[in-house]
N, C-alpha and C positions, 0 to 999 in steps of 0.2 A: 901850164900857167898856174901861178899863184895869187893871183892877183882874185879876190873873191869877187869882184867889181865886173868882169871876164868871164864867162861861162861859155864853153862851147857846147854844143849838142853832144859831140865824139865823145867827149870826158867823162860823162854822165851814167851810167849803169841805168837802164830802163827797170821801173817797176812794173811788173805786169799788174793794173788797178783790178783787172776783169779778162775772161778770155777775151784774144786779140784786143785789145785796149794794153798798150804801153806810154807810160807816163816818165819821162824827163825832166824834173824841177832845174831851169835854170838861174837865172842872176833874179836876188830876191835881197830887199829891201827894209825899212822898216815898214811901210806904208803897201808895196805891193810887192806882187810874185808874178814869176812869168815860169810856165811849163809848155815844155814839148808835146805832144799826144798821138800819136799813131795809131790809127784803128781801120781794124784789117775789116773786110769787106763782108756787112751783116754782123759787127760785134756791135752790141749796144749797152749804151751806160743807161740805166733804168731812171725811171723819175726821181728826183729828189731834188732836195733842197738845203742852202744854208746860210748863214747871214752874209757871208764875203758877197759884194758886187764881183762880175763875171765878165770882160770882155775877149772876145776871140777873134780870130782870122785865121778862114781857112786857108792854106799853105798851098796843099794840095786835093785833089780828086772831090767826091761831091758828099755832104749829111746830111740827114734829113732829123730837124732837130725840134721840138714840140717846147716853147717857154712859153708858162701860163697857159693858156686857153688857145696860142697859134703856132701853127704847124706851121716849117720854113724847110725848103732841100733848097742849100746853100752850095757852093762852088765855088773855086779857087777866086782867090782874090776880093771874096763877100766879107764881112764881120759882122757880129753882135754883141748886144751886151743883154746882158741879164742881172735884174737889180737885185739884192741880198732878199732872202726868206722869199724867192718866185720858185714856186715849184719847174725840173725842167727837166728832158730826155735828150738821149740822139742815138741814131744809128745809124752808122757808115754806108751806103747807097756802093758807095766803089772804097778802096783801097784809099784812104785819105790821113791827113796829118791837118793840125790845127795848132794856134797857140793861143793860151791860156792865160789872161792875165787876172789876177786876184786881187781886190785890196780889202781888208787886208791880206796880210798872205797868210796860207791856212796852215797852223801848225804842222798838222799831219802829211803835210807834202815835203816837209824842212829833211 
């Protein structure tokens, strides 16, 4: 497809962000971004932080993910959000996939 509006996951060439951790940037907007993420089981995205708001849903399998000061192991069909400048972590518990939504959306994922 050509259509920029239209993103499939297949289309997409994964970035590897971190071991096991593969990132998908899909259909992105001016206002927000939505990414794939795949993270193999015990990979972890380390604390950090940055201005974009954060919401997700897990796709698949379970994370256990630390925003601010509380610890969550989340599971298929759970979401969160996380508001700009929160410090936050996760690591994959099993085999899981998540999506990512940004606003704004982060340069560095374009």
């Amino acid at each position: 497809m050509n259509d920029p509006a239209i993103v499939g996951v297949a289309e997409v060439e994964p970035v590897e962000m971190m071991r096991g951790v593969l990132r998908r940037t899909l259909a992105t907007g001016e206002r927000t971004m939505m990414a794939h993420v795949t993270l193999r089981k015990g990979a972890t995205v380390p604390n950090h932080q940055h201005p974009h708001e954060q919401v997700g849903y897990v796709v698949g399998g379970r994370i256990r993910m630390t925003i601010g000061e509380h610890a969550h192991e989340l599971e298929m069909g759970q979401s969160y959000f996380i508001p700009g400048n929160v410090e936050h972590e996760a690591t994959a518990v099993t085999d899981c996939v998540v999506l990512d939504i940004f606003s704004p959306p982060r340069e560095e994922y374009r």
